[in-house]
NUMIKE-811782 format. One line per 5 residues: their letters; for each residue x, y, z of N, C-alpha, C. Coordinates in pm, 1 decimal, m for minus. Atoms other than C-alpha are relative to their C-alpha. Example, Ala and Ser with C-alpha at 12.3 -4.5 7.8 and 13.67 -1.06 7.14 Angstrom:
<atoms>
AS	89.0 m119.0 0.0 1230.0 m450.0 780.0 90.0 120.0 0.0 ~ m82.0 m119.0 m6.0 1367.0 m106.0 714.0 m77.0 109.0 73.0
</atoms>
This chain:
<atoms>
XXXXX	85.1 m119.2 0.0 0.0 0.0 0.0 88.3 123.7 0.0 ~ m61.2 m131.8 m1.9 101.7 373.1 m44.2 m10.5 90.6 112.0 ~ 35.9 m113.1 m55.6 116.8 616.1 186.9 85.0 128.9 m40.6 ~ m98.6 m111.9 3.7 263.8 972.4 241.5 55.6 46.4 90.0 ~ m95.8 m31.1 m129.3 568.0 1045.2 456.9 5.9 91.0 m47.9
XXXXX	m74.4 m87.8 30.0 649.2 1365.9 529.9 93.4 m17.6 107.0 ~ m116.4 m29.4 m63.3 993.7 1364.2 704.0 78.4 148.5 97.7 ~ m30.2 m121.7 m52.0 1048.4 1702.6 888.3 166.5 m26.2 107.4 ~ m157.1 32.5 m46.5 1426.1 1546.4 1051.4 97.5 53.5 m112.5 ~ m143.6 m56.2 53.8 1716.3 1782.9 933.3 m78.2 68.3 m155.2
XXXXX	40.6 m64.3 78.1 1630.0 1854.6 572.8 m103.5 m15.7 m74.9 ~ 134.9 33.2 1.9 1299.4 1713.3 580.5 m72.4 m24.0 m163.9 ~ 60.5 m16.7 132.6 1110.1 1590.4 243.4 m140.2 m42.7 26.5 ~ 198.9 37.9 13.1 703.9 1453.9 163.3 17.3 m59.7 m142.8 ~ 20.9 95.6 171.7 709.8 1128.2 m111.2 m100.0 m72.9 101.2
XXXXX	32.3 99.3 20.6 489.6 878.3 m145.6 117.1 m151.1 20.2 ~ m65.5 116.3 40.5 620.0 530.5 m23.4 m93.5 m82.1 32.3 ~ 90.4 155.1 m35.3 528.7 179.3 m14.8 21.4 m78.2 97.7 ~ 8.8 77.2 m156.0 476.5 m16.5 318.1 m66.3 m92.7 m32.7 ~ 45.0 112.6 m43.8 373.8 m358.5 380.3 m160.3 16.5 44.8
XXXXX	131.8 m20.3 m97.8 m20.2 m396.8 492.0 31.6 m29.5 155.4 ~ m44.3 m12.2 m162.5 m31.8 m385.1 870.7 103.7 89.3 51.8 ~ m101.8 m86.9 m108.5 254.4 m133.3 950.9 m52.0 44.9 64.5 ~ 39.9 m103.6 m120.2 223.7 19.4 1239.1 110.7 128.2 m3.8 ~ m95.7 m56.3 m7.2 378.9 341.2 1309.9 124.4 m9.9 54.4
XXXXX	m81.9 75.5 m44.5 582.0 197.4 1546.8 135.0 m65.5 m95.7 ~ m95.2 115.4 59.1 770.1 m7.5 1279.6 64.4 149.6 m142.4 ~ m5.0 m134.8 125.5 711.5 322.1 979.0 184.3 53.0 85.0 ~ m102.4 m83.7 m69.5 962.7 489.0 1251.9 110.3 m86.4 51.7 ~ m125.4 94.6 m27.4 1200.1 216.3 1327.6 52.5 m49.1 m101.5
XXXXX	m81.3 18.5 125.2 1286.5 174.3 936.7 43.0 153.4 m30.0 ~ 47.5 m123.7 47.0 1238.6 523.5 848.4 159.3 108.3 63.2 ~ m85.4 m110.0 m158.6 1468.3 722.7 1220.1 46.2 m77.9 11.8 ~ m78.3 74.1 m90.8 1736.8 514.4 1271.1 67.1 73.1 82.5 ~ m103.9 m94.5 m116.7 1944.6 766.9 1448.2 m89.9 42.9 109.0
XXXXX	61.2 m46.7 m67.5 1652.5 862.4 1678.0 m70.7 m76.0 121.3 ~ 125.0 119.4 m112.0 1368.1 753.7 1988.8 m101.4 78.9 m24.0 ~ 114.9 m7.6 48.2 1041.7 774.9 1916.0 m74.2 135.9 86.8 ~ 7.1 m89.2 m93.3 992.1 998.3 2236.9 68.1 111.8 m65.2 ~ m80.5 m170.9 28.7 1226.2 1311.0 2116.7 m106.7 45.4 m184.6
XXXXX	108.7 m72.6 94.9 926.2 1349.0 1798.3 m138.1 m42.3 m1.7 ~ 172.9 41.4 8.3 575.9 1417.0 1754.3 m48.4 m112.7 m132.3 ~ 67.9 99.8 99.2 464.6 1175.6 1505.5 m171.4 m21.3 m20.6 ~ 168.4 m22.0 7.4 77.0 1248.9 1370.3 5.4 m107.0 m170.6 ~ 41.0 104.4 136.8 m106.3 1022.0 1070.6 m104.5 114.6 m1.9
XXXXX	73.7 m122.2 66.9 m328.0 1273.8 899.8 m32.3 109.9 86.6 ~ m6.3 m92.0 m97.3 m276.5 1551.8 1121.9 m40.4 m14.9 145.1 ~ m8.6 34.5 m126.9 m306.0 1382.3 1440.0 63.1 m105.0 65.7 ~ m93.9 43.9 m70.2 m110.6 1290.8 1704.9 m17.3 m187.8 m7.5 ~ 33.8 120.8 44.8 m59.1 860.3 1697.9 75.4 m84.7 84.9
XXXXX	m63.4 36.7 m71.0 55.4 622.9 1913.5 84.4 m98.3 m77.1 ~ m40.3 72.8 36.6 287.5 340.6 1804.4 m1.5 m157.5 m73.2 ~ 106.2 123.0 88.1 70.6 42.1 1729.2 m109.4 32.2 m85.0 ~ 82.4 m43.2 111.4 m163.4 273.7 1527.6 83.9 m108.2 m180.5 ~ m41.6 104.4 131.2 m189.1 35.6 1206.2 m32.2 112.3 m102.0
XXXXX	56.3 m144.0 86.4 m178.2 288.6 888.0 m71.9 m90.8 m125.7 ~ 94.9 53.2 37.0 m408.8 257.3 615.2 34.9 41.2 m111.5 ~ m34.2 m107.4 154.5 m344.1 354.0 234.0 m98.8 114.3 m2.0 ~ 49.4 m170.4 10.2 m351.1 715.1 162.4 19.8 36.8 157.9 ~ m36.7 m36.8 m74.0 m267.9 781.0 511.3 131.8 84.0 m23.2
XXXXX	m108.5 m63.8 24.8 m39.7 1095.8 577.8 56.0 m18.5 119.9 ~ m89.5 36.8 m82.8 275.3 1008.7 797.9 76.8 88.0 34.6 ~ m108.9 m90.7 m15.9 476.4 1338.0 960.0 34.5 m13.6 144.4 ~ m104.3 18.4 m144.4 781.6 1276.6 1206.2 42.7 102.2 m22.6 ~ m98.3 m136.1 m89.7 905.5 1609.0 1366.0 36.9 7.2 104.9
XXXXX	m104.1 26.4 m111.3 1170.3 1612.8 1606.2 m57.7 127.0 99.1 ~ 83.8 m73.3 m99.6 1030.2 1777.0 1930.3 164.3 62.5 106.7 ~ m162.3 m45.5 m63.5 1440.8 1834.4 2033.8 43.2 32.2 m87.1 ~ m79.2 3.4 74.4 1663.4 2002.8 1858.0 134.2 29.9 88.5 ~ m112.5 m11.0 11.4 2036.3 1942.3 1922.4 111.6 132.3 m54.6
XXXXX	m126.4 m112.8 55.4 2309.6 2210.6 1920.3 m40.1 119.5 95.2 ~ 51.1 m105.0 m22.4 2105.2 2502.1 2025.8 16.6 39.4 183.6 ~ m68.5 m36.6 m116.9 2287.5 2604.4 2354.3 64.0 84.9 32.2 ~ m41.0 m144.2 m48.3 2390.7 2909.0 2569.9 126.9 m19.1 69.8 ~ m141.1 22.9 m142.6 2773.6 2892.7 2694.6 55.5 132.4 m0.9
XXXXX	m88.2 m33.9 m33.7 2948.4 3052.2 2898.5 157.7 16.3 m54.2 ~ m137.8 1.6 93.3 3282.8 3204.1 2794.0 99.2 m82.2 149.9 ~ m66.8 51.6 m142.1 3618.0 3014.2 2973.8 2.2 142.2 43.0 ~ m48.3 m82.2 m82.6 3715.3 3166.1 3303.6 93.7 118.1 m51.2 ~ m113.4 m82.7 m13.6 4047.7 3292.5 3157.9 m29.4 94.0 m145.3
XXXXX	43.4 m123.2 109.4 3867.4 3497.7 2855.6 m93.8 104.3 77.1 ~ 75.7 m117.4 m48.3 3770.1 3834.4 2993.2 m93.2 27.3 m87.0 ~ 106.7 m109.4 136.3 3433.0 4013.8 2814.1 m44.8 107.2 114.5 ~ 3.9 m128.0 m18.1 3363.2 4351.2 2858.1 m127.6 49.5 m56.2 ~ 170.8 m23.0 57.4 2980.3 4451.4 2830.6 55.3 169.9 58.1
XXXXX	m8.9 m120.4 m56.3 2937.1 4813.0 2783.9 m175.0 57.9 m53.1 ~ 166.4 m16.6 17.0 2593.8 5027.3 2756.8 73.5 164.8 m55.9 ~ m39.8 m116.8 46.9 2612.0 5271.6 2477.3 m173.1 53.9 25.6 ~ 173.9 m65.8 37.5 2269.9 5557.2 2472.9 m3.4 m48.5 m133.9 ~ 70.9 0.2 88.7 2090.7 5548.4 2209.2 15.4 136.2 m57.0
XX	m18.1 m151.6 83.9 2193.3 5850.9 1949.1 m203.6 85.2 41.6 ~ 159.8 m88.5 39.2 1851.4 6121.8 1980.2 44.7 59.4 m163.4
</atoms>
């Protein structure tokens, strides 16, 4: 049967593929995310949310989006680099 993945992980696409009768999402996302856990994205079948044994159905739409994103972090500079905050006015 056909369905439609859309992929929203990194540079995300939306094809048409072919699945086995009976997949579950569960299984869609354990061929599909290998680098991932099922927990760190929302995963909906035609715009709603889905649990893992949801069985999909042809023509069903399939979108995994990562509910973490990686990287996006606030550091601190080291100890031994001084910074120097200053407060200019605002020109009138």
């Amino acid at each position: 049967m056909q369905i439609l993945f859309i992929n929203n992980d990194g540079a995300g696409f939306a094809d048409r593929i072919e699945i086995a009768d009976g997949t579950t999402v569960g299984a869609l996302f354990a061929a599909r995310i290998t680098h991932g856990r099922p927990e760190d994205y929302l995963i909906r079948v035609n715009r709603l949310p889905a649990t893992s044994d949801t069985a999909l159905q042809p023509g069903d739409r399939v979108s995994i989006t990562p509910s973490k994103i990686e990287g996006a972090a606030w550091r601190l500079p080291p100890r031994s680099q001084k910074v120097f905050l200053a407060w200019v006015p605002a020109s009138v």
